[in-house]
Every structure is written in structure tokens, then in C-alpha cells.
N, C-alpha and C positions, 0 to 999 in steps of 0.2 A: 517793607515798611510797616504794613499791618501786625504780622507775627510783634515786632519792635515795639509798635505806639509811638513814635518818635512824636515829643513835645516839644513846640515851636515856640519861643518867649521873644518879641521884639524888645529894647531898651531904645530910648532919648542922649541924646548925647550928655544928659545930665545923670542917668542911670533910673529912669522913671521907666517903670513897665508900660505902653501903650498898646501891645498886641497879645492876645493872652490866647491859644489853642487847646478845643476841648481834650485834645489828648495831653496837656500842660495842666488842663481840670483832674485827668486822672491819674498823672505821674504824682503829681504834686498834691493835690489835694484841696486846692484853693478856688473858688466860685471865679468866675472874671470881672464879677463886682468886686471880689474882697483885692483881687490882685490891680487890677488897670489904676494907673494914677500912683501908685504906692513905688516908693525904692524900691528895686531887686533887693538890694544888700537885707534891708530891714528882713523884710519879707521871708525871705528863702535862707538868709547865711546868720549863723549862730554868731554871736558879737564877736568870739574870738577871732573869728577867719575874716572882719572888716578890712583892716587894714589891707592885709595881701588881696581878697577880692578887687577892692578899687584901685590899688594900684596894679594888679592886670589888666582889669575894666580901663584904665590911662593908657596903660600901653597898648591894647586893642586899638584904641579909638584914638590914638597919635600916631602912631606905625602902618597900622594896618594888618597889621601879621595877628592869622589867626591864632586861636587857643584851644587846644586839645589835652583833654584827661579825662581822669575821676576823680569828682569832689563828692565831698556827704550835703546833700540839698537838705534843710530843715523844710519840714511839710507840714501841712495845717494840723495833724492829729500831733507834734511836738515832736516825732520822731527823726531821727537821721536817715536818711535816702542814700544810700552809694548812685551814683547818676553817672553816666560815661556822655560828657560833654562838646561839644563841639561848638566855639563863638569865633564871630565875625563880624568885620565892620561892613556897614554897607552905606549906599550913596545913592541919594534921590536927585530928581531931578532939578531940585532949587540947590542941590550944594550942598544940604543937610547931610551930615553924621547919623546913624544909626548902628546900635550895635545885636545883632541876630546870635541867641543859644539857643541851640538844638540837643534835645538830651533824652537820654533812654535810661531804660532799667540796669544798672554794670551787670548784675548776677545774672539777668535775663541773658544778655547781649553776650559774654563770655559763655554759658552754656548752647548759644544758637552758632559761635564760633566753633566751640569744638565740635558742633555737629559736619558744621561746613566740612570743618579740616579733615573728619575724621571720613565722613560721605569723600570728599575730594580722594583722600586716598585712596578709600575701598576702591572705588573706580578706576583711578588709574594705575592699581599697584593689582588689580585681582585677575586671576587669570579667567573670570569671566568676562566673556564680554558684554557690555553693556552699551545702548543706545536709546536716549531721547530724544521722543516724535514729538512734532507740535496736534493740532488735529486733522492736521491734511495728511498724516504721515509723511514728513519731513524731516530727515534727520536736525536735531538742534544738538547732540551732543555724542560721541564717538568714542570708548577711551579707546587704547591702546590695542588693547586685549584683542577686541574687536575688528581693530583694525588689520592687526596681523592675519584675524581668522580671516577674513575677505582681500585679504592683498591688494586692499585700495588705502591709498590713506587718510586719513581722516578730514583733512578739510574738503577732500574730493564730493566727500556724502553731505559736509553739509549746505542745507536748502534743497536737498534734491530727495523725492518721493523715495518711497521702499523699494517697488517695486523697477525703480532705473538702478537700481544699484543689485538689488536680488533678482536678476531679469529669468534665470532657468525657472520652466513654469512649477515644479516641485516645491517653489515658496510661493506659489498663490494661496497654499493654505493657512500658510504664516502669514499672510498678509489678512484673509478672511479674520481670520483669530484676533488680530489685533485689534480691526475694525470692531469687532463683537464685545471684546474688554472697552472698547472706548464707548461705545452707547451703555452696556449695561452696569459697567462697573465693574462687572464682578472678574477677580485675574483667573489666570490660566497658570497652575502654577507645575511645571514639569513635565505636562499634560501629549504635549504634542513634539513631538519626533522628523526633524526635515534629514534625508539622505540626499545626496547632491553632489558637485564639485562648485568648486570655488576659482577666482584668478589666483587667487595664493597657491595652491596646488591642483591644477586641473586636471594633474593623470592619474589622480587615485580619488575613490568616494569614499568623504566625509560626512560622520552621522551627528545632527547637533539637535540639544533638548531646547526650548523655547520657554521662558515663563514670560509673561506678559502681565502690568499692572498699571491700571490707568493714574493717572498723577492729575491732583484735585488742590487748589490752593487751600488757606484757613477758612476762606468764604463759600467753600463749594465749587467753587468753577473748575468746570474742566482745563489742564491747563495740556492733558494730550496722554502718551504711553509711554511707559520703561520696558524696553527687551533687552531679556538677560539672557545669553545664550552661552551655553555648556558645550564643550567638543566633548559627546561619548560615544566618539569613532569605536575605541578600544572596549567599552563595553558594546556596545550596537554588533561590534565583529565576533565578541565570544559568547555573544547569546545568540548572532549567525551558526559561529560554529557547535555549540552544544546544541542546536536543533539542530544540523546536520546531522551529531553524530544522531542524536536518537531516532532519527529518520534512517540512517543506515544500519540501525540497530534493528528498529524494528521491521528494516527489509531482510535482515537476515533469519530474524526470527518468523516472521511471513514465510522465508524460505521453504526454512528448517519443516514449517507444519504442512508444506504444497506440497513439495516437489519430493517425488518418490511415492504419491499415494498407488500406484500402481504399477505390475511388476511389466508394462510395455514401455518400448523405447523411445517410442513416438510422444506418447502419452504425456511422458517426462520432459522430455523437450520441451512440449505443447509447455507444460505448468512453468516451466522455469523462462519462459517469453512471459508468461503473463503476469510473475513473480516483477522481473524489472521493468516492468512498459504497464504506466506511465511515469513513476515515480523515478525511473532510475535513468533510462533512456524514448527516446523518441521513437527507434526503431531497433527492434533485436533479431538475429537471428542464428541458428543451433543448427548448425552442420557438422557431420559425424564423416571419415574417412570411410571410402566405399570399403575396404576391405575389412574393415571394422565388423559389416553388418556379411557383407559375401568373402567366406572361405576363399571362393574359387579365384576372385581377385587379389591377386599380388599386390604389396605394398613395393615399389620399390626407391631408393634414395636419389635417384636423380633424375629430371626430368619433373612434369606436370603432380601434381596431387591429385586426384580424384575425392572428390567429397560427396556427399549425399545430404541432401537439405531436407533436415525433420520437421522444423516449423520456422514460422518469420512472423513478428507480430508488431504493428503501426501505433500511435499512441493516436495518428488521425492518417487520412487517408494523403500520402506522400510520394512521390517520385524515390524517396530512397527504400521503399517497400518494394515498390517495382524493379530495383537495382537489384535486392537480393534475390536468391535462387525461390524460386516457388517448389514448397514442400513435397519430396518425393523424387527431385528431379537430381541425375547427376552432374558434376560440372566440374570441368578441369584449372585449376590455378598453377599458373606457370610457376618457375623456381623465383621471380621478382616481389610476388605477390606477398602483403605481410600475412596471409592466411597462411602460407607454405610455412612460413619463417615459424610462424607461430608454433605449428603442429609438428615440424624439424625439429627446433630449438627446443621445444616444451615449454617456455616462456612467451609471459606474456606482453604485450606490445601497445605501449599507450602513447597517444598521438593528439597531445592535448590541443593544438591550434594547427587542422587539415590546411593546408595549400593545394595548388592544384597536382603537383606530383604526387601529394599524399594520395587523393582521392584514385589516382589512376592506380597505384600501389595496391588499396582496398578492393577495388574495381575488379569483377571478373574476367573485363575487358572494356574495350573504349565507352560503348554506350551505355554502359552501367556506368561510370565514371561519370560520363558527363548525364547522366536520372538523378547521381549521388551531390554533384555542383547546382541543379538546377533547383533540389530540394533545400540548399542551404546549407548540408553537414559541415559543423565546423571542428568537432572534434570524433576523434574515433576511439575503441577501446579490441583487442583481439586476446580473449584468455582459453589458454588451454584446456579443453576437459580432460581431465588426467586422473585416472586411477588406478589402482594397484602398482603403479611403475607405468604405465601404459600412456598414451595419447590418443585418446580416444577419436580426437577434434577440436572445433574449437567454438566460444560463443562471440559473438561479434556486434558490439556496440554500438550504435552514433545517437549523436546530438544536433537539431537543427534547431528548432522553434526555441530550446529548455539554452537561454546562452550562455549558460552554466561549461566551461569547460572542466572535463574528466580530470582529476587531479590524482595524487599515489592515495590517498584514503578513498578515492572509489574506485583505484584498483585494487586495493586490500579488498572493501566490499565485493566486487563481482570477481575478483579470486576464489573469495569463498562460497560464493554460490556455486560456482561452474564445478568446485572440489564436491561440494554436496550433488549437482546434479551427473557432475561426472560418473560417481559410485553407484549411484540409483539405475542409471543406464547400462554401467557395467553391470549391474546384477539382474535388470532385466534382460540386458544381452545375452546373458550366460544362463539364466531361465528360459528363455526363449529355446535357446539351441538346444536343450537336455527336452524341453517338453517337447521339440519338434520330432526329436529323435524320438522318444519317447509314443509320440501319437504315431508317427511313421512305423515302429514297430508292434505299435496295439490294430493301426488298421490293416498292418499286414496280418496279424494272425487271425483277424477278423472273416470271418467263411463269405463264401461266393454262391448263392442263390444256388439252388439246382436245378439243373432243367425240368424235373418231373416228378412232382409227389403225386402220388395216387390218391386222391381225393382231398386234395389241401390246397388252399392259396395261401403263401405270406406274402408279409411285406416284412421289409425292418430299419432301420435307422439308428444311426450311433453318432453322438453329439459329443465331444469333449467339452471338459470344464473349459470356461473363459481365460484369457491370457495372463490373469492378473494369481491362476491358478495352478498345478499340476493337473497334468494327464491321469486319471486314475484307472481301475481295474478294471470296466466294469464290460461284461461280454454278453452277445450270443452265437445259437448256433442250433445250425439243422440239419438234424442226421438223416439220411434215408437207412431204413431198417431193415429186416429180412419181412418179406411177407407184406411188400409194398404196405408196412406202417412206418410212421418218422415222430425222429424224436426230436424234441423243442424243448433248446437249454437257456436259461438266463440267470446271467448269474456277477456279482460284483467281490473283487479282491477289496478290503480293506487299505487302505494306504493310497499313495499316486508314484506318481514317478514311473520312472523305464523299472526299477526293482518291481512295481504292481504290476505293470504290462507282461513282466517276463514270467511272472506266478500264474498271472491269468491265460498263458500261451500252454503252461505245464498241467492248469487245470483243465484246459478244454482240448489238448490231446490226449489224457487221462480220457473224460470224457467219452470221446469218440470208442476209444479204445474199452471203453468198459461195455458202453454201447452196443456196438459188434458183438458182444458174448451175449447177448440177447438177457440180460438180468434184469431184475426188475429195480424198477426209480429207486426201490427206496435202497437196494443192494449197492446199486451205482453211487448213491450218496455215502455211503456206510466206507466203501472204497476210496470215496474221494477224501471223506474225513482224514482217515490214515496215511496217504497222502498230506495233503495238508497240516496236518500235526507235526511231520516232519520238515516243514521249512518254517525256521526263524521267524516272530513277529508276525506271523500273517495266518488270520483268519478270514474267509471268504461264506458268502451266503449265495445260497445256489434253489433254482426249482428245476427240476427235472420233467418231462412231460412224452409221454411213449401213446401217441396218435394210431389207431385201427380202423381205419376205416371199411375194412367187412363188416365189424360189427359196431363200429359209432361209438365207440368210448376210447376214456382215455384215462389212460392209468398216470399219478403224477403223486411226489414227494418232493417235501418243500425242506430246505435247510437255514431255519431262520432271516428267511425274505418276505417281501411285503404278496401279499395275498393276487393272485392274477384275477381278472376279470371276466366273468362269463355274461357272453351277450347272445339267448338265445334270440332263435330267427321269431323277428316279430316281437319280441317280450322284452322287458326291463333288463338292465344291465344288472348283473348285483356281483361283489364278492364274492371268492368262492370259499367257503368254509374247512379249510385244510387243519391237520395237524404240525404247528410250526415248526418243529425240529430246532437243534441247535444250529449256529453258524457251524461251518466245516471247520475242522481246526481244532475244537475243542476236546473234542475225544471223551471216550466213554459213554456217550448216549445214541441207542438205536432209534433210527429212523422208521416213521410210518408214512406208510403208502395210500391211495383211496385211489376209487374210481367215480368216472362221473361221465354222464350221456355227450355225446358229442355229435348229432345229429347236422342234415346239411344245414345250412344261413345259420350256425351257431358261429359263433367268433368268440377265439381267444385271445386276453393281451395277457401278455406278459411286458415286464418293465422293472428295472431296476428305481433304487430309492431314488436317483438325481432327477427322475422327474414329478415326482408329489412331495417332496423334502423341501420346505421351505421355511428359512428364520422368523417371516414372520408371521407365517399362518400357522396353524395348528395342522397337525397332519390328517387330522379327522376332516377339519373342513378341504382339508387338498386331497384328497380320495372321494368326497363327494363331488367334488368339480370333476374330475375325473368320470365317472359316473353318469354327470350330468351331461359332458362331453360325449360322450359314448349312447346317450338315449336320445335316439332320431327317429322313434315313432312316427311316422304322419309327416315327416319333415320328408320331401325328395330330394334328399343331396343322397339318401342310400338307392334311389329306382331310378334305375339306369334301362327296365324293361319294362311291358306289359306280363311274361312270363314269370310266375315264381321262381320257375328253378332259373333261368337267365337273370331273375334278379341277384339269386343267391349265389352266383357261381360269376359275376361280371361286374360287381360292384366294385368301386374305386377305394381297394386297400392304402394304397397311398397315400388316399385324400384322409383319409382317417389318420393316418399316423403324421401328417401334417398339421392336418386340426389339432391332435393333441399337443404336438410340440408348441405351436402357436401356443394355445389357450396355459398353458402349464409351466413352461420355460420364459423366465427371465432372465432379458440383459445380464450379464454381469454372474450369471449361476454359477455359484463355488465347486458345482460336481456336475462329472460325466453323465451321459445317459445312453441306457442300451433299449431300445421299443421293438419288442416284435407283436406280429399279429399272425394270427391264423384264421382260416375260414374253413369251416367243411362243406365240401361241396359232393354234389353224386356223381359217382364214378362212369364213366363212357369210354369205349374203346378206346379213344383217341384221345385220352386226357381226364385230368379230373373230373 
């Protein structure tokens, strides 16, 4: 009625205006001095329209039957007024006639219609839904749309709160929001996001966007809220599933950068548990066929599998952690089990919604089954690790806490990780076996201590490269001589593998055998060169060393190796100043010889590069560590007596070639090492 202005005019049964309404001052344009007391007709209607005016005004007020239109009202400025009318007779309480017009703007009044009509539609023709709250939140109006979306109908919501009709508590925050547009004003337009179910369909979850706008009369007043709600289940679900994929995207590509940083099998395992836990499953675990890892065990096709468990990793601490095999251990799966099936078939086996036969199925056996039920698993995944044509084993899935069940796009995903960790394990396995061989045949040709040098003590130690590594060349060896002197060899092949092992077996029976003819170091290098020269790609570097102890030196020729260390008795360690020679192999260049004092408490090391060789030191600074290693002045980890010579002749060789290793070698070291020591000691009947 405000928007309107509706103007109220009373008439006299004579057609005398006696009631005039300030909104009849505004429609019209006349004071209620100039109109009270005065004809309607005169007043408001142009002369032509007399006639028909009063004889309506007759029939109003003889009939009774009201009068509805549009007339042109003449108004105080001279103009024509289009007016949408409404007159009636009415009746007081002495009997008297009156006649009541009520009238608005036409133009006005037909544009607030086609608002109505056209709002009425929107509403109930839009497939939004749409509801009017009072300020209690209380439904006042429901269309269709809405209705369908909540599978109540519509007279059901109204009078009754928001929160008896959206009772799942995931619309408290729809309800929050609303309240928050109705104090401040200000809408919510798109903003907030409710996931749910509804009575209209309760067994699947629907995603609906919310705008919220508070509703305010012409005057200000609050008159309460409009919720418009949008179903963007089907966008809500494929911007679910484009973050899936890129989450599996980017677990494959995580993959891709882990697993395989090293050439161990375990290792690999280890990385591809830690690749899918937490993001991909709850609980993982990498089991390999015993025969996989041992020769000697037989695979055969019927009957138990044998597996061997590399690693098992939790996303928190779980009863289905404790189900799986603890890493290391073996453990038999009968022909029922789908681990068998798995590693049979070469296919893999997804179990999206476990039941309690699943779980026994999965189960190594009953009480793993029921760790596997107690922890919740409700779905399982079992993928083959399979490479070159092979079955390696298999990786083993579940889900408890994540209620995500496994679907075929996260068996595509853990397909391909298990193809990538499968490969990496095949080729650490296959590394494995060649290096073991390998070392197996470098520490067999490796010498055996002799029971007696005539005025010498060693020690020695031989290190292989780490696992992520080959076995490489690197030897020594201690000849006893004619003339109770001994010769001290050390020396490295170029390359790795069992090819280096087996050069380095040709070189150090070469050796022995040059030895024996009693020549001198720098002849025996000269020999060995030519040798050397003759087998394919391999060059090696060698020191020779021919020990006398009648007269305390030692004659020695070096073949492009690192310089050995003289530690006389009492004095500084230093370098020893040689002529470097070429590596063997090269050919064409003569070798030089030198001698140098070799008194008792003097110690020699010798050593190959893999223990002062390091990426990220300078070799200068790893020769003085060395060095620095080796000078135990005043320190007593070297006096083991009161006696000089008991010191010089009883001291802990081995503890030195310990310290060094410690102090020099790291984890992880790309290359082999060979460490010998010698000591001269004074000679006595019965021993050095």
C-alpha cells in the first residue's frame, strides 16, 4: 500500500467530497481545504466525462455494486491523471449512504504488476530453489524448485524454523549465514557450499551453493531473508574428481622421483611404502617371493607361496600394521589367499567394499584377519610387482580410517607404481647378485696373512663400494721374499664389476710371480705394464714395496697411485716423496725406483684412492685428515708398554687401520678400499 499511495476520497450521497487523504493531497494535487465541501464531478472530472461520471455515481449508490477501472482524474496543476479506481457504497450507522473511491497511480500500479507477475514466475518456474524467511527463520514461502530439492512439500515448511526442516547438522552453517545477512545486511552471494543428503534422495550426496539476501520494505524494515539455492552436485563432483586426478597425478609423479634412488631392494620397497602412505592408502605393505631373493628356494605351482616382507608402512599406529608380515620375516600364503592369486595370475585384485570373508582371504591366517576387522579395513587393493615378464610379488593395499573406497582409477594409479617399483627392484636384484659374485670372487683372490715375516707387522682391510655401487678392482698383497725380506703390494683396477675383480686376480698372480724372480719394484711394474696393455679397457695403478729387514730399507715404485705414508717411530707422519710413474696399461713409459730408511716403530700405509677420494672435499684436504689421523704423538692409544722396543713391536695395528676407516670412510662411499700397514719391528729368534 506504501509502494502504491493509495488515495482515499469519501463522497455524500449528494456527491459532496467530506473526507479528503493525504495521499489524495498527493495523487491529486488538491489541499483538503480546496477539495472538502466541493462536488467530486466539478473538482476532479473534465465537463465532458459529467454526464457518465454521475450517472455511475447513481448506480453505485442505488445498487450497491461496486465500480472498478481507469479514468483520467483532472488534478489541481490542469492535467489528466490515468488513476486505477476502485468505488463503493457504504452504510453508517444512522442509515446514511456514502460513496468510498480509492485510487492509485494506473502507470504506477501496472508496472508493480508486472513485477509481481513476472517475480511470481521466476519463482515458481526457476529451477532454483527459492525460500522466504520471516525473522525467526521461518519458512513464508517455498517454490517448487525447492521443494523437489528437499522432498517435503511445501506447505509442510511453512511456519516452521530452518533448522526442523534442514535438521543434518552440515546446514548449521547455512543457518549461521543467514542469521549474519539478517543483522548486517549485507548477502552472501554464492559464497558458501552445503554437501548433505536430503529426504528427496537419501542415498546419494548432494552439493548445493547458497546466496542469501536479507528483504527490507520501502521503509527500511526488515521484513526477513531470501535463500536461493543452486544443486552443483555435478559441478561439486567434477571438481571432486579433477582434484583426484591431480592428486594421482602427482603421486605418480612423486613416484617416478623416489623410488628407485638406490640400486638395494629393500631400500626400494622402503620408498614405494612411503610414496603411497598417507595420501594413497592407510596401510602398505611390499612383499617379494622368497625365491625371488634365494636361488636355492624353489618356486613351485601348487601348494603355499612363500613371500618375504621388505617393508610395511601405517599412516598412524593400527592393528592392520600388526596384521602385516614384519619386514624381513618369511611367511607362507596358502592357494585361497588373494596374495597367491595375485602373484599366480599376475593380475591384480581390487576389493572395493571388504566383508568378513574378504578380510580372511587378505589374512595370512585367522588372527591377522580378525587385527585386519578390528582396525576397520574396508577396502583392499593387491598389485602385482612385475617386471621383464616376471612376478616379482606383490604390493598390498588397504583403507581404514581414509572412507574413500579403491576404485579402477586408483588401480590404474597403484598399477603403476608397483610397474615402476617392480623394475627398480628387478635391477637392484640383479645388481645385487652380479656384485655379490663379484665381491665373492675379489675376496677370494684376496691373500691370507702369513704366519711370519721376519721383522714386520701388518694389518689390512678391504672394504667394498656400498650397495647402491659395483665391486671394484682394488687389491693387496704380501709376498714373503727370499732372504726373509716381503714385498707389500697395493694396487687398484680401473672399472668395477666381476670384469675388474678378474683383472685384478691376473694382476696380483702376475705379481707374486714376478716377485719370486727377485727383480726389482720398478722391473715388476715395467712387467706388469705389458701385461696390462694387453687386456681391453683396463688400466690399473699399482705401488710396489720390497721390505729388508737386515738392513732397514725399503726399496718401492709407484705406478701412478696416491703417495703411501711414512710414520717414523716417534716423528710426524708425512708423504712420501716418490716418482709417480704412469698407471700400468699405458705403455711406453719406464718406471723409477727409490729407496728409503725403514727402521723398527717406522710404519707404512699404503691405500688405495676409495679412502682419501671424496666428492666433496678436495683431495688435499683428505690427505691431510689422513695425516692428521696417523699423528699420535703424546696421545696413548700407540703405548701399550713401558719398553721402547715392546712398544714398537706390540702396538694395536688394527686399531689404526680402524681409526682410519672410521675417521675417512662414508656411508654411502661410491668406491672400494684396500688399507694395508706395516710396522718394522727388531728381529728375535722367535719372531719379529
Amino acid at each position: 500500500m506504501d509502494v502504491l499511495g493509495v488515495a482515499a476520497v469519501l463522497l455524500d450521497a449528494e456527491g459532496r467530497i467530506v473526507l479528503w487523504s493525504p495521499q489524495a493531497e498527493d495523487l491529486y494535487g488538491y489541499t483538503a481545504e480546496q477539495a472538502l465541501g466541493q462536488y467530486a464531478a466539478q473538482v476532479l472530472v473534465r465537463e465532458e466525462h459529467w454526464d457518465w461520471v454521475i450517472k455511475t455515481f447513481a448506480e453505485v449508490m442505488e445498487t450497491g455494486r461496486s465500480w472498478a477501472g481507469t479514468f483520467p482524474v483532472r488534478c489541481a496543476d490542469g492535467r489528466n491523471r490515468l488513476v486505477e479506481l476502485r468505488n463503493m457504497r457504504l452504510l453508517n450507522d444512522r442509515g446514511e449512504f456514502y460513496a468510498l473511491g480509492l485510487g492509485t497511480d494506473s502507470p504506477k500500479l501496472r508496472e508493480l504488476e508486472r513485477d509481481v507477475a513476472l517475480s511470481t514466475r521466476l519463482i515458481s518456474q526457476s529451477p532454483i530453489g527459492v525460500a522466504i524467511f520471516d525473522t525467526d527463520l521461518r519458512y513464508v514461502t517455498v517454490n517448487p524448485a525447492l521443494e523437489r530439492m528437499h522432498g517435503i512439500p511445501a506447505k509442510d515448511h511453512l511456519g516452521r524454523y530452518y533448522r526442523e526442516i534442514m535438521r543434518p547438522s552440515v546446514f548449521e552453517r547455512a543457518e549461521v549465514a543467514m542469521r549474519r545477512v539478517l543483522e548486517t545486511g549485507i548477502p552472501l552471494v554464492d559464497e558458501s557450499t552445503i554437501v548433505g543428503h536430503t529426504p528427496a534422495d537419501p542415498e546419494h550426496r548432494h552439493a548445493w551453493s547458497l546466496s542469501v539476501y536479507r528483504l527490507e520494505d520501502a521503509q527500511g524494515h526488515v521484513l526477513g531473508v531470501a535463500e536461493l539455492v543452486v544443486d552443483v552436485t555435478q559441478r561439486y563432483e567434477s571438481a571432486i574428481e579433477a582434484g583426484e586426478t591431480r592428486r594421482r597425478l602427482a603421486l605418480i609423479a612423486d613416484g617416478s622421483a623416489r623410488i628407485g634412488s638406490t640400486l638395494e631392494v629393500e631400500q626400494t620397497a622402503k620408498e614405494l611404502a612411503e610414496v603411497t602412505v598417507p595420501d594413497f592408502a592407510d596401510v602398505v605393505s611390499v612383499d617379494v617371493l622368497d625365491s625371488v631373493l634365494d636361488e636355492h628356494r624353489p618356486r613351485t605351482r601348487a601348494g603355499p607361496e612363500f613371500f618375504r616382507a621388505l617393508a610395511v608402512k601405517a599412516a598412524y599406529p593400527s592393528d592392520a600394521a600388526r596384521a602385516a608380515d614384519p619386514p624381513g620375516e618369511i611367511a607362507a600364503y596358502g592357494d585361497d589367499r588373494l596374495a597367491t592369486q595375485c602373484v599366480r595370475t599376475g593380475r591384480p585384485i581390487l576389493v572395493s567394499q571388504t566383508d568378513g570373508n574378504d578380510l580372511t582371504r587378505i589374512a595370512r591366517d585367522e588372527h591377522a584377519a580378525t587385527l585386519l576387522a578390528r582396525a576397520g579395513v574396508h577396502s583392499y587393493l593387491a598389485v602385482p610387482l612385475t617386471a621383464r615378464g616376471s612376478t616379482l610379488g606383490f604390493l598390498g593395499l588397504t583403507r581404514a580410517r581414509d572412507p574413500r573406497p579403491f576404485d579402477e582409477d586408483d588401480l590404474a594409479v597403484a598399477t603403476e607404481l608397483a610397474s615402476r617399483a617392480a623394475v627398480c627392484i628387478d635391477n637392484a636384484r640383479t645388481h645385487q647378485s652380479v656384485r655379490n659374485a663379484a665381491e665373492t670372487l675379489q675376496r677370494s683372490l684376496l691373500p691370507e696373512m702369513p704366519p711370519h715375516l721376519p721383522g714386520l707387522q701388518v694389518a689390512s682391510r678391504y672394504r667394498p663400494a656400498q650397495a647402491a655401487y659395483e665391486v671394484g678392482g682394488d687389491w693387496y698383497d704380501i709376498l714373503p721374499l727370499q732372504d726373509g725380506r716381503t714385498g707389500l703390494v697395493v694396487g687398484d683396477v680401473m672399472g668395477s664389476g666381476i670384469d675388474a675383480a678378474a683383472t685384478m686376480g691376473r694382476l696380483r698372480t702376475a705379481t707374486a710371480a714376478y716377485a719370486d724372480l727377485d727383480l726389482e719394484p720398478a722391473q715388476i711394474l715395467q712387467h706388469l705394464d705389458t701385461i696390462t696393455a694387453r687386456l681391453e679397457q683396463y688400466i690399473a695403478t699399482c705401488l710396489y714395496v720390497a721390505y729388508d729387514p737386515h738392513r732397514g730399507e725399503c726399496r718401492i715404485a709407484g705406478a701412478g697411485h696416491l703417495p703411501p705414508v711414512l710414520v717414523p717411530h716417534g716423528g710426524r707422519p708425512r708423504l712420501l716423496d716418490l716418482p709417480t710413474g704412469t698407471p700400468l696399461g699405458v705403455g711406453g713409459v719406464p718406471f723409477e725406483g727409490t729407496t728409503f730408511p725403514f727402521a723398527p716403530g717406522d710404519q707404512l700405509i699404503l691405500y688405495t684412492d676409495g679412502l682419501v677420494e671424496s666428492r666433496q672435499e678436495p683431495i688435499d684436504e683428505r690427505l691431510d685428515t689422513l695425516l692428521n689421523l696417523l699423528d699420535t704423538r703424546g696421545s696413548p692409544l700407540e703405548r701399550t708398554s713401558d719398553s721402547p722396543l715392546e712398544e714398537t713391536c706390540d702396538s694395536p695395528l688394527e686399531k689404526i687401520c680402524d681409526r682410519l676407516l672410521h675417521g675417512l670412510r662414508h656411508p654411502g662411499a661410491p668406491d672400494d678400499v684396500a688399507l694395508l700397514i706395516a710396522r718394522a719391528c727388531t728381529i728375535t729368534p722367535d719372531g719379529p
